[in-house]
N, C-alpha and C positions, 0 to 999 in steps of 0.2 A: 356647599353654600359659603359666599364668603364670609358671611358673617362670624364663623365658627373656625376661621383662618386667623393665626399671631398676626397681630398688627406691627405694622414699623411706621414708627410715630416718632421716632428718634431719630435724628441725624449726627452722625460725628463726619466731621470735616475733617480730610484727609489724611483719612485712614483711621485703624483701629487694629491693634496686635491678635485681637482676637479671633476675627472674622472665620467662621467655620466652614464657610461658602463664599459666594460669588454669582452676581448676574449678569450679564453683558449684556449693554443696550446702545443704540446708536445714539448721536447728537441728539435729535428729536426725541428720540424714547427715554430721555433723560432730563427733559422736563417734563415735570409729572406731579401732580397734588394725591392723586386716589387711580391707584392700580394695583390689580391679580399681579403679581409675578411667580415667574418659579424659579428657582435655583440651581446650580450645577450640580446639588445634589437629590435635586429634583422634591424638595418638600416647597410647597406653595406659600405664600403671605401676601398680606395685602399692606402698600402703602398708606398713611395715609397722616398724611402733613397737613400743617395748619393754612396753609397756602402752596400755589403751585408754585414750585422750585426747582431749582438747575440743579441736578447731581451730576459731581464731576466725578473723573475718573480717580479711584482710589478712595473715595468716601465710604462708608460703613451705616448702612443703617441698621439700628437694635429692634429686635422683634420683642413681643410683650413674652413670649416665653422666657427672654435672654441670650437666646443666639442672635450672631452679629454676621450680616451678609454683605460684603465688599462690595462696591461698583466697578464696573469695567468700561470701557468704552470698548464697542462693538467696530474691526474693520468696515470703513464702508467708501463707495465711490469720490473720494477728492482730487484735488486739483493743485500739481506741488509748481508755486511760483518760486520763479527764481529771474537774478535780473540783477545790471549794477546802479539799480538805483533802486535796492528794495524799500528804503523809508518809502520815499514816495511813490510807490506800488502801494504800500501797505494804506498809504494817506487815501488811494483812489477806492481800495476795498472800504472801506472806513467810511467812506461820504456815502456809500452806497447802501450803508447799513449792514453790510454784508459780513458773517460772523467770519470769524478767521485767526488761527492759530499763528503764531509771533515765535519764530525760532530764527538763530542767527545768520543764518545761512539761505533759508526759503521762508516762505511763508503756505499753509494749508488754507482752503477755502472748498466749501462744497462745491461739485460738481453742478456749473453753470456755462452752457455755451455762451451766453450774455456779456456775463461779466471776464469769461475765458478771451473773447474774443476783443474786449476794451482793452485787457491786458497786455496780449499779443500787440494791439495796437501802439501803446505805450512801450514798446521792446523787450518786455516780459517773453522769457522764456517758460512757456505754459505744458506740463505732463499732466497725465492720468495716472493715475493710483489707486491702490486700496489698503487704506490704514485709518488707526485708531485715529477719531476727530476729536481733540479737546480744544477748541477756539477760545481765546482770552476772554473773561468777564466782560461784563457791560460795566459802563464808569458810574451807573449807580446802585452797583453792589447787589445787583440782581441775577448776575451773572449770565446774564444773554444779553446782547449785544442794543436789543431794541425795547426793553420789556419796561424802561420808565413810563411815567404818564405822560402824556402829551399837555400842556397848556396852552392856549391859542397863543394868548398874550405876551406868555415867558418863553416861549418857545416854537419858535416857529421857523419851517422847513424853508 
């Protein structure tokens, strides 16, 4: 039953010396407000945060017993751009809403023939992969890329 499973109700932002485990979960499975998980060392807890939230890779959440379980980010199907004009590759991911990881060299973006094929367009040199997705926050602190509120008035597409 979960009810009778340690909660993790604590979050520490990245990381925590402690961590005696570890879970790994993909982009998606890592916004989460209230979840079962289980652990690498296979004992169960439940999440269960004041609000749905982005867990990045390397976070720590504290269970009510006092063990601390590390995050992971899970490999999964992306898409490594690259290109001599990566700012404005990245500006075309960006308008699209599209979550997408910022390193100097490429940039990561989930696995989309859509926006794959925009790219290409734009002379984006477009591969397949399988690696950890950690995609830069969203600019208001919610850490995914689309998760603000919408206002008609103050904000509109």
């Amino acid at each position: 039953m979960m009810s009778q499973l340690p909660l993790a109700q604590k979050l520490h932002r990245h990381g925590h010396d402690k961590a005696e485990a570890f879970v790994t979960l993909d982009y998606d499975g890592r916004f989460l407000r209230r979840k079962r998980l289980v652990t690498s060392g296979g004992w169960a807890f439940v999440v269960d945060l004041e609000q749905t939230t982005s867990l990045d890779d390397g976070d720590t959440l504290e269970l009510s017993d006092g063990r601390m379980v590390e995050i992971r980010a899970a490999a999964e199907d992306v898409l490594i751009v690259t290109g001599d004009s990566l700012h404005r590759l990245a500006w075309h991911i960006g308008n699209r809403h599209t979550p997408c990881q910022i390193e100097e060299t490429r940039l990561l973006i989930q696995n989309d023939p859509v926006i794959k094929h925009m790219l290409e367009h734009l002379g984006a040199t477009v591969v397949q992969a399988t690696e950890p997705f950690t995609p830069e926050g969203g600019a208001y602190g919610h850490g995914r890329t689309h998760s603000h509120e919408h206002v008609a008035t103050a904000h509109a597409h």
